[in-house]
N, C-alpha and C positions, 0 to 999 in steps of 0.2 A: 457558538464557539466550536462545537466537536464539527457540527461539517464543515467549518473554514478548516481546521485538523484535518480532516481527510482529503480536503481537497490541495492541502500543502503536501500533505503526504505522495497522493497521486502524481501530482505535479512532479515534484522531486523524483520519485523513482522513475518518470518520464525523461527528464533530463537525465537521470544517470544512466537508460538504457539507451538512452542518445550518444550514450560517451562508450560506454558497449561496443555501439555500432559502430562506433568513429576506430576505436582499438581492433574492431575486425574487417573493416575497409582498408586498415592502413597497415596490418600485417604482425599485428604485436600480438594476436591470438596467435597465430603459428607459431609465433617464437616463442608464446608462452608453453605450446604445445611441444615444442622440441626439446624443452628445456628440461633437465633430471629434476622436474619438481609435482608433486602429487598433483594429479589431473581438480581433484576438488580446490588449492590451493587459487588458484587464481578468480576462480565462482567465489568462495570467500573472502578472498582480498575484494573483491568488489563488493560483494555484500555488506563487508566492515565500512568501505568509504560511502556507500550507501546509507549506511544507518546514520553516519558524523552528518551526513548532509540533508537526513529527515529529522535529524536532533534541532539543528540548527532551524531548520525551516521553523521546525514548530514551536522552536523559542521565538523567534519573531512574530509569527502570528500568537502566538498567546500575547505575548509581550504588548501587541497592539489589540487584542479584543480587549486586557487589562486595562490601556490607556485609554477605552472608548466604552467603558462599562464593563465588564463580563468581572463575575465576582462567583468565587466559589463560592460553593453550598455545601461540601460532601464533609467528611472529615479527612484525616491521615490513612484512613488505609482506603477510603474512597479516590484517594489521589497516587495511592498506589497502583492499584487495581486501573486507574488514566492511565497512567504512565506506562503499567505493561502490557496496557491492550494496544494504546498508539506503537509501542517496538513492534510487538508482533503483526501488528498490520504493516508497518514499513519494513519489516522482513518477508512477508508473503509475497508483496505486493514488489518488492525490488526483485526477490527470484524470479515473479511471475512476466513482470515486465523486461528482464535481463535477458531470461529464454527465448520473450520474442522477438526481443532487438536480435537475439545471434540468428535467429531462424528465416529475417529479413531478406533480403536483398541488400538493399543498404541502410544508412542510417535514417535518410529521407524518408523512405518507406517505413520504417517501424514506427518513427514521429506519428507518420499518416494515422496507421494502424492503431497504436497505443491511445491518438487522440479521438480518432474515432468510438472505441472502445469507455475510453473511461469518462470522458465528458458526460456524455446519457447516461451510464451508467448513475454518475452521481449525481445528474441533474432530473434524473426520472426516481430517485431512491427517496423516501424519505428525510432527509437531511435539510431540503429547502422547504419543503411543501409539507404540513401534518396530515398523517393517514386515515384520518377521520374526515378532509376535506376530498379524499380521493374517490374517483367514480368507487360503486362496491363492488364488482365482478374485477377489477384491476388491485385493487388495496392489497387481499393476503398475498397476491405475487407481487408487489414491490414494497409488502411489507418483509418478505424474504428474503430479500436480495441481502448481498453481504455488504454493501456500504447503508443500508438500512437498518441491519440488525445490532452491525459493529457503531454505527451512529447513535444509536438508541444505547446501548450501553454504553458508551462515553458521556451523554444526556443525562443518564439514570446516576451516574459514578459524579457528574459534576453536582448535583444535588443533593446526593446521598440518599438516593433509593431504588439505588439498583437490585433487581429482582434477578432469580437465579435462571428462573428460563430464560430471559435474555441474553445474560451471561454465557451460559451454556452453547448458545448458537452462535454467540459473538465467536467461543471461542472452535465452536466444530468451524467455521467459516475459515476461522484464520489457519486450524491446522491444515485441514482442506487444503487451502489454498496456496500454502508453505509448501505444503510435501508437491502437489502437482507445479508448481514453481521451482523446486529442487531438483524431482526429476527431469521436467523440461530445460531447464539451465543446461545441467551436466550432460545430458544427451546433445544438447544443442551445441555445448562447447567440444564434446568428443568429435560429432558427426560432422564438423567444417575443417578435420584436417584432410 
């Protein structure tokens, strides 16, 4: 269940920097850019429909690993501790993907880009495959990666035994990868007028 989560995650912020791209091929960034409204304003209006539409995603997929088995384990704040690890990854992951939709050419190209990008990424990470089946000179690096670390603590939260060094990385990953996501957005939104 957590990597179907990540991978609805990914997916979605795909399509929303698809829609990015679509708003800066077709002229709506400029005007957002002309318009007397705070340069971050418009990166956050997207980031808000971003989030509505990674909520949604991952009610569906939860909705159907429930109808197909998936039974929690953790308790109440095990389910919290889900809950605010999946925002913050669909926050990193929409900046980081939003930046590179604006930094594209067009919208075509950043699909290319983003799909090339996160499909290995998730399909080489721990989430499908256990790191104990992994050759051993490749294991601590794709035990490291961040859809491996942030998987494994969604794993550990759905059970109720999540451990703090996981935690810990889960969440240097997601800061990590929010703020290089932040800055790259706003630069990317400045530098196209």
């Amino acid at each position: 269940m957590p990597a179907n989560t990540l991978q609805a995650i990914l997916f979605t912020a795909g399509g929303s920097a698809m829609a990015i791209g679509v708003d800066q091929a077709t002229g709506i960034n400029d005007r957002l850019r002309a318009s007397p409204v705070p340069t971050a304003a418009p990166v956050v209006g997207r980031l808000l429909a971003d989030l509505v539409r990674a909520v949604a995603s991952v009610a569906v997929v939860t909705a159907l690993g429930v109808l197909l088995g998936f039974r929690w384990r953790g308790g109440v704040l095990d389910l919290l501790l889900y809950l605010l690890v999946i925002l913050g990854v669909a926050v990193a992951v929409s900046l980081l993907y939003d930046g590179i939709a604006l930094l594209a050419s067009s919208p075509e190209s950043a699909a290319g880009i983003l799909q090339a990008v996160s499909i290995p990424v998730l399909m080489i990470s721990t989430s499908f495959v256990p790191a104990e089946s992994l050759p051993s000179g490749a294991a601590p690096v794709i035990e490291a990666l961040p859809v491996s670390v942030v998987g494994e603590v969604l794993r550990q939260a759905s059970t109720g035994t999540v451990r703090a060094g996981t935690l810990i990385g889960a969440v240097a990953w997601i800061v990590g990868l929010a703020a290089a996501g932040a800055v790259l957005s706003a630069r990317a939104f400045r530098r196209q007028s």
